[in-house]
C-alpha positions as CSV (number, residue, x, y, z in Angstrom):
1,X,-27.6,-16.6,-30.8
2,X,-24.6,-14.7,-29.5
3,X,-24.5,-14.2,-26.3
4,X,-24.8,-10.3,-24.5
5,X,-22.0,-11.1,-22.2
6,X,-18.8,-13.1,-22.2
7,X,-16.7,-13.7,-18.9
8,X,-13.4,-14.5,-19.5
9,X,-10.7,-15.7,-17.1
10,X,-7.1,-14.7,-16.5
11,X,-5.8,-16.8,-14.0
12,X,-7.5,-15.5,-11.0
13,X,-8.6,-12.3,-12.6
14,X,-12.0,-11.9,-14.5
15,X,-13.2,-10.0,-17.8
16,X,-16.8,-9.6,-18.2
17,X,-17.1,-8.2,-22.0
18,X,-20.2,-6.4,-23.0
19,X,-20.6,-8.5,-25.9
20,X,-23.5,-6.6,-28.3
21,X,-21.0,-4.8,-31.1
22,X,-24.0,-5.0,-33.5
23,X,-26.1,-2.1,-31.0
24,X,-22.9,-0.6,-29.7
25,X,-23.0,-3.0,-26.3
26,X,-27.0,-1.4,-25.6
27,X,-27.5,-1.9,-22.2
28,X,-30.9,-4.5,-22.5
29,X,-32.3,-5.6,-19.6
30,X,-30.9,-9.3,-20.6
31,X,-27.6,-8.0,-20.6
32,X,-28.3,-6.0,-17.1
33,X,-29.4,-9.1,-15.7
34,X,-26.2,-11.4,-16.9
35,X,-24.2,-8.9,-15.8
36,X,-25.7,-9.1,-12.0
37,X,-25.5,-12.6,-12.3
38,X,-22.1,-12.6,-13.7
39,X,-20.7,-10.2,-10.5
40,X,-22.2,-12.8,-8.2
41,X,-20.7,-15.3,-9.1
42,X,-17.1,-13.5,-9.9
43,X,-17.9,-12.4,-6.1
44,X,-17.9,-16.0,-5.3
45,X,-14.9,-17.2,-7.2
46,X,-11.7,-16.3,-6.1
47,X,-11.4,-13.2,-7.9
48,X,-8.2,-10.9,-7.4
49,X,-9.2,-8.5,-9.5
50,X,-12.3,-7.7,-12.1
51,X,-12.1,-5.8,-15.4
52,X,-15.5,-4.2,-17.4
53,X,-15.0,-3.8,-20.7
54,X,-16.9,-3.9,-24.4
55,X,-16.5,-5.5,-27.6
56,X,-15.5,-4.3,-30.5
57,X,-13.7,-0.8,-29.6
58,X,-16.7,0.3,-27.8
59,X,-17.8,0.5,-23.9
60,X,-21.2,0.9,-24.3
61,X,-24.1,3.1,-25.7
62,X,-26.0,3.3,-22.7
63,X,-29.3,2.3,-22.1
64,X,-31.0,0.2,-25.4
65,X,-32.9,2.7,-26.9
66,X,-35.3,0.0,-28.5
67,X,-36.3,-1.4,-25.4
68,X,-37.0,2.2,-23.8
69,X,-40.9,3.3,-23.9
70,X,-41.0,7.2,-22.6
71,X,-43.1,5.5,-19.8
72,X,-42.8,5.6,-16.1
73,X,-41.8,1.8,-17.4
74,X,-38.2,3.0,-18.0
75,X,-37.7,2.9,-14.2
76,X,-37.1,-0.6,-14.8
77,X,-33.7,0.1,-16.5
78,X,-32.6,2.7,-13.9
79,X,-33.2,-0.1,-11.4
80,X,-31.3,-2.4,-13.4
81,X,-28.4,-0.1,-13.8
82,X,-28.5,0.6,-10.1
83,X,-28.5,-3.1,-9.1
84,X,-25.4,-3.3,-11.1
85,X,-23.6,-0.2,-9.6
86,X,-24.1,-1.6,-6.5
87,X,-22.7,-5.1,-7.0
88,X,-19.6,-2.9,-8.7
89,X,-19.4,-1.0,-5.5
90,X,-19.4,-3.5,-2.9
91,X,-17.2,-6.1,-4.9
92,X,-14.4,-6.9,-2.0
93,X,-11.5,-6.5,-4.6
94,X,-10.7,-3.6,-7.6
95,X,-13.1,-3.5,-10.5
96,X,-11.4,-1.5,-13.5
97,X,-13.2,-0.1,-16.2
98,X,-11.1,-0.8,-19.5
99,X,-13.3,1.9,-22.1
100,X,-12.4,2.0,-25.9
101,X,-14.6,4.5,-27.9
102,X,-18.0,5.2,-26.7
103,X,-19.4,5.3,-23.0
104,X,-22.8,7.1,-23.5
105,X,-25.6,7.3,-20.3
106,X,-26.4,4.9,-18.2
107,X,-22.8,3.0,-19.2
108,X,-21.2,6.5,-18.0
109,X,-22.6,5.3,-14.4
110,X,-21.3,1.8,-14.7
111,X,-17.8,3.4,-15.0
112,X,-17.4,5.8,-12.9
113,X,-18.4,3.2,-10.2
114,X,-15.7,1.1,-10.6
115,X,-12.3,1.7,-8.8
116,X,-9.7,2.5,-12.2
117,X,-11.2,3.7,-15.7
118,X,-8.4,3.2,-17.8
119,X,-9.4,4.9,-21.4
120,X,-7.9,4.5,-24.7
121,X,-7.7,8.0,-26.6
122,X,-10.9,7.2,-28.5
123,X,-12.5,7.1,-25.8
124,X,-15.5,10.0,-25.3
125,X,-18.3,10.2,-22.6
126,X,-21.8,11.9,-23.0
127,X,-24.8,11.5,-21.1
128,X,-28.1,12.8,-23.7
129,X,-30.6,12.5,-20.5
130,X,-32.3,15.6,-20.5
131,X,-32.1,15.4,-24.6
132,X,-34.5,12.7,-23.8
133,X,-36.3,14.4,-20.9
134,X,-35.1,12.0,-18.2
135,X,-34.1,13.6,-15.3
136,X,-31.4,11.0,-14.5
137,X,-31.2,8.9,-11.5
138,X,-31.0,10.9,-8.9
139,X,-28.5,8.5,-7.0
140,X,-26.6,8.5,-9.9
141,X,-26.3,12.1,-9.7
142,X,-25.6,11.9,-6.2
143,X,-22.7,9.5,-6.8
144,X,-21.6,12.0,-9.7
145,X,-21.7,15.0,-7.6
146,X,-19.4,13.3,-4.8
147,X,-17.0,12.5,-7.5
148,X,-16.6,15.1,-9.9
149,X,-18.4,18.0,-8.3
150,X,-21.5,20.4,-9.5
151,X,-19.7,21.8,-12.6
152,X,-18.9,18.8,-14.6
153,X,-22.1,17.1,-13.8
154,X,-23.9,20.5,-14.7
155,X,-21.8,20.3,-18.1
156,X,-22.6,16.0,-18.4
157,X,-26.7,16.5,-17.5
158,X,-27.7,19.7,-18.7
159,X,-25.9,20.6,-21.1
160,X,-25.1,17.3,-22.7
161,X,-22.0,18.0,-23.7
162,X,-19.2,15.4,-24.8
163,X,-15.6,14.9,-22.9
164,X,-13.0,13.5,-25.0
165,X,-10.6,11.3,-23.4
166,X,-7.8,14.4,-22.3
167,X,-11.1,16.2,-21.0
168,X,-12.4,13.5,-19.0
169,X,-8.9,12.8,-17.6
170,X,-8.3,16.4,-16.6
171,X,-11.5,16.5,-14.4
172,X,-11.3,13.2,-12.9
173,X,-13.6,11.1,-14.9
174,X,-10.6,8.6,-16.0
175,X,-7.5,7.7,-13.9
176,X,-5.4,7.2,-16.9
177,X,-5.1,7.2,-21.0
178,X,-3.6,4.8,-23.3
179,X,-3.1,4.4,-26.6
180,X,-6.0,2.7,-28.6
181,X,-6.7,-0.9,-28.0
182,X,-4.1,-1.0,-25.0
183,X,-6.9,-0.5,-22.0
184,X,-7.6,-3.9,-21.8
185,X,-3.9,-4.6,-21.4
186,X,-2.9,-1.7,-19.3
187,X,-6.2,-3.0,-17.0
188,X,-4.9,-6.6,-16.7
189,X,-1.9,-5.4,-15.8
190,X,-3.2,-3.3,-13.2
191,X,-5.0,-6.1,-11.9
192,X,-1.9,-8.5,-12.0
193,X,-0.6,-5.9,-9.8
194,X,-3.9,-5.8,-7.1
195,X,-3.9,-9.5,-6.8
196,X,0.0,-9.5,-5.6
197,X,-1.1,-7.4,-2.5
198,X,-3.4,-8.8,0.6
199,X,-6.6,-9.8,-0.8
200,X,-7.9,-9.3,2.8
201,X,-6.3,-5.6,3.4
202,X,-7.4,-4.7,-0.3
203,X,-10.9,-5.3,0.5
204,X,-10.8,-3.7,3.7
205,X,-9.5,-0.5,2.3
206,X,-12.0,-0.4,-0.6
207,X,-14.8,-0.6,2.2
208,X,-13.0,1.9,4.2
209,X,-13.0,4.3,1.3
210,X,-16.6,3.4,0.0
211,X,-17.7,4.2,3.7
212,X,-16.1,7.7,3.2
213,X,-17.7,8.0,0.1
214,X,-21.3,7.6,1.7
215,X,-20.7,9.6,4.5
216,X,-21.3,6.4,6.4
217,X,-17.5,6.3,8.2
218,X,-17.1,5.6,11.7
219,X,-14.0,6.1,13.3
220,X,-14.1,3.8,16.2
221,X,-15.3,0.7,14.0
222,X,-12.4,1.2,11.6
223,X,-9.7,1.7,14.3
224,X,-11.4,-1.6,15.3
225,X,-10.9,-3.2,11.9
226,X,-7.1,-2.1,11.5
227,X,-6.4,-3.8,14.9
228,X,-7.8,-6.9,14.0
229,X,-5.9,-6.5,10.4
230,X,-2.5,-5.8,12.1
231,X,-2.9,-9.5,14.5
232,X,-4.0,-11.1,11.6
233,X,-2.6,-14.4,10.6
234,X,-2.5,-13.1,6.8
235,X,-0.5,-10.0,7.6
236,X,2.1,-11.8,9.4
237,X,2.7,-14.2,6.8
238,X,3.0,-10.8,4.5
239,X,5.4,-9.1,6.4
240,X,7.3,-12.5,7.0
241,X,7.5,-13.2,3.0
242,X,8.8,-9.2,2.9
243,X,11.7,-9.7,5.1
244,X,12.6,-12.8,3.8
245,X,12.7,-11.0,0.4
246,X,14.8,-8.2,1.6
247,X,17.4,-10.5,3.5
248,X,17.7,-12.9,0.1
249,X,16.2,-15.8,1.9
């Protein structure tokens, strides 16, 4: 039986395929769950960098229809989805959303919560929530609004409508396009890049921003932090290695 998810590793870089091509990469509750348990242990690892991405030219579908039942049951795969987001969110180095073809509901949240979505030109995002009378998560929505402000989400949720790849770079949903079948490339290179810098000062800046995000910044405990950053046995050793590089020794 194959399995929902593959994890793959590039040196100290890790690719965690959505692996169901026969049902788009559905997002089944199995496949929620390997994907939680896959971030933990990537969390746990020492990971540089983290790439998303799906099999066979396609990000995801969304939610598995065939598992949903109309039912105050569903919540179960909202919860899933959340768990997931926030194991993307609070992963201490970049996650990068590589997204060929299709990235459809709850895959759509998956996304924008990571740090880069790098999309191939085939690349199209819908969410059909209030098609299937859902009003969608609404801490998903709050996480949408922050990001890409009351219009777009109006035009995602209520209206349903579809954003091709310019689209959805033009408003903010992507960071950048590439040609078809070069995200994953153009992600591991962006990750190659990431995992040159101090792992330590990349995470702190990710929480630093993901505290701005929530509204939960405080300026005296981050002053605190880049003090403790700039006497840090890690950044001397960087700046060190820099002047040694600019002198030629």
């Amino acid at each position: 039986m194959m399995k929902p998810l593959l994890v793959q590793h590039h040196d100290d870089v890790i690719t965690i395929l959505f692996n169901r091509p026969e049902r788009k990469n559905a997002l089944s509750l199995s496949l929620l769950q390997a994907l939680n348990e896959a971030l933990t242990n990537a969390q746990q690892a020492d990971t540089a960098a983290l790439i998303l991405t799906g099999a066979g030219g396609c990000f995801s579908a969304g939610a598995d229809l065939n598992e949903l039942t109309g039912t105050i049951d569903d919540l179960d795969v909202d919860d899933a989805i959340e768990a997931v987001v926030g194991k993307i969110r609070e992963f201490p180095v970049p996650v990068i959303a590589s997204i060929d073809g299709p990235c459809l509901g709850g895959a759509f949240d998956l996304a924008i919560s990571c740090d880069v979505r790098i999309a191939s030109r085939n690349t199209f995002f819908q969410l059909p929530a209030t098609r299937l009378g859902l009003l969608y998560n609404p801490r998903a929505i709050q996480r949408m609004h922050r990001l890409l402000g009351r219009d777009t989400v109006f035009r995602l949720l209520v209206t349903g409508e579809r954003f091709d790849a310019e689209t959805a770079l033009r408003i903010g949903i992507v960071s950048c396009i590439v040609e078809e079948s070069e995200s994953h490339a153009t992600a591991l290179a962006y990750s190659r890049q990431a995992a040159s810098n101090s792992r330590s000062a990349v995470t702190g800046t990710k929480n630093l921003l993901n505290a701005l995000d929530t509204g939960t910044y405080d300026t005296a405990f981050w002053e605190q932090q880049r003090r403790l950053h700039l006497s840090s046995a890690e950044r001397h050793a960087a700046v060190t290695e820099a002047k040694a590089r600019m002198t030629g020794k």
